[in-house]
C-alpha positions as semicolon CSV with decimal commas, in nm:
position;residue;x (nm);y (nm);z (nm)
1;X;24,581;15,840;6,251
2;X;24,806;15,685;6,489
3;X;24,972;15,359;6,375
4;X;24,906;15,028;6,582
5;X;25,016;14,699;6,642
6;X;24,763;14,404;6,573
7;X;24,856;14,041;6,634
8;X;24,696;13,754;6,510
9;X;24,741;13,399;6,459
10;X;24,722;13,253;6,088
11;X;24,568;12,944;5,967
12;X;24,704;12,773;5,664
13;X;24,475;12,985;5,409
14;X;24,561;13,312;5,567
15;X;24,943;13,184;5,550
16;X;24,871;13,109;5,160
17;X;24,738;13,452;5,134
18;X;25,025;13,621;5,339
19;X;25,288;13,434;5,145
20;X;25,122;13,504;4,774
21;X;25,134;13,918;4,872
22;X;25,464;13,905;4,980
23;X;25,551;13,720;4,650
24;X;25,428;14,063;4,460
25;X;25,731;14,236;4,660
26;X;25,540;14,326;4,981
27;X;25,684;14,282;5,380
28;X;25,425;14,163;5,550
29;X;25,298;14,469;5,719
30;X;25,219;14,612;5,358
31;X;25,057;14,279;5,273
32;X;24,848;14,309;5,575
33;X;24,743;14,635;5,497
34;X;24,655;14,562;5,168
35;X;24,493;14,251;5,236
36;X;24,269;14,444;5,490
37;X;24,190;14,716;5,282
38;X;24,102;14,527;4,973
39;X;23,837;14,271;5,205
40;X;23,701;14,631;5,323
41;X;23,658;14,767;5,011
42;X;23,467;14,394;4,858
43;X;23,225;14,419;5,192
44;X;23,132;14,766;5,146
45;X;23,025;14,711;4,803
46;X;22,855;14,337;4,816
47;X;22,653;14,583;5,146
48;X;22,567;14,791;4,863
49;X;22,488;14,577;4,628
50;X;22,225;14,389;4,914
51;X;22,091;14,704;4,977
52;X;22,020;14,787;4,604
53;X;21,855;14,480;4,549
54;X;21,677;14,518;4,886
55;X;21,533;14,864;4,744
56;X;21,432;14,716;4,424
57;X;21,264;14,438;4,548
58;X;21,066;14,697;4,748
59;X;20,973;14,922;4,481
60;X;20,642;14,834;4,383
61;X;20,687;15,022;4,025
62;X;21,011;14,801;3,919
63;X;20,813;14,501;4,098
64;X;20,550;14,525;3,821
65;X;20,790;14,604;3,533
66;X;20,958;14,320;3,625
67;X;20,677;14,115;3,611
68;X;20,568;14,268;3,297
69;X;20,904;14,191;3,157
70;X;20,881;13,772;3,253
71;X;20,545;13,771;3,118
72;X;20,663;13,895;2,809
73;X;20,973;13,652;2,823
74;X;20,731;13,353;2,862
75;X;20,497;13,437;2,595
76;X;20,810;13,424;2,346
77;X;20,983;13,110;2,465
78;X;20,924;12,752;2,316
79;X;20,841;12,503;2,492
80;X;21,112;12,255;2,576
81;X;21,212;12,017;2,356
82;X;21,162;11,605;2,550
């Protein structure tokens, strides 16, 4: 893939960020680069993450082992000391 050019202004945080990526020895087109790639990487696995949950939640077979499980819980605990 063809390289290319993005511009962009930085706020104060994204300056802070910039600044502590360079300080690891990078010019700022590697820490750009980096800094994109790593943000990709965190959303693609907090999408999977959502979507795990999202299938458990729907699974009516973990739903009721679940439940099973926090029934179970509660019949052990104590009540709260006042």
């Amino acid at each position: 893939m063809a390289s290319r050019v993005v511009r962009a202004r930085l706020d104060q945080p994204s300056e802070e960020g910039l600044a502590l990526l360079m300080r690891e020895g990078r010019n700022e087109s590697e820490a750009v680069r980096l800094a994109l790639v790593e943000s990709a990487a965190r959303r693609r696995r907090r999408s999977a993450l959502v979507a795990e949950v999202e299938r458990l939640a729907a699974d009516p077979a973990d739903t009721a082992e679940r439940r099973a499980v926090m029934a179970d819980m509660e019949a052990l605990s104590g009540d709260w000391p006042e």
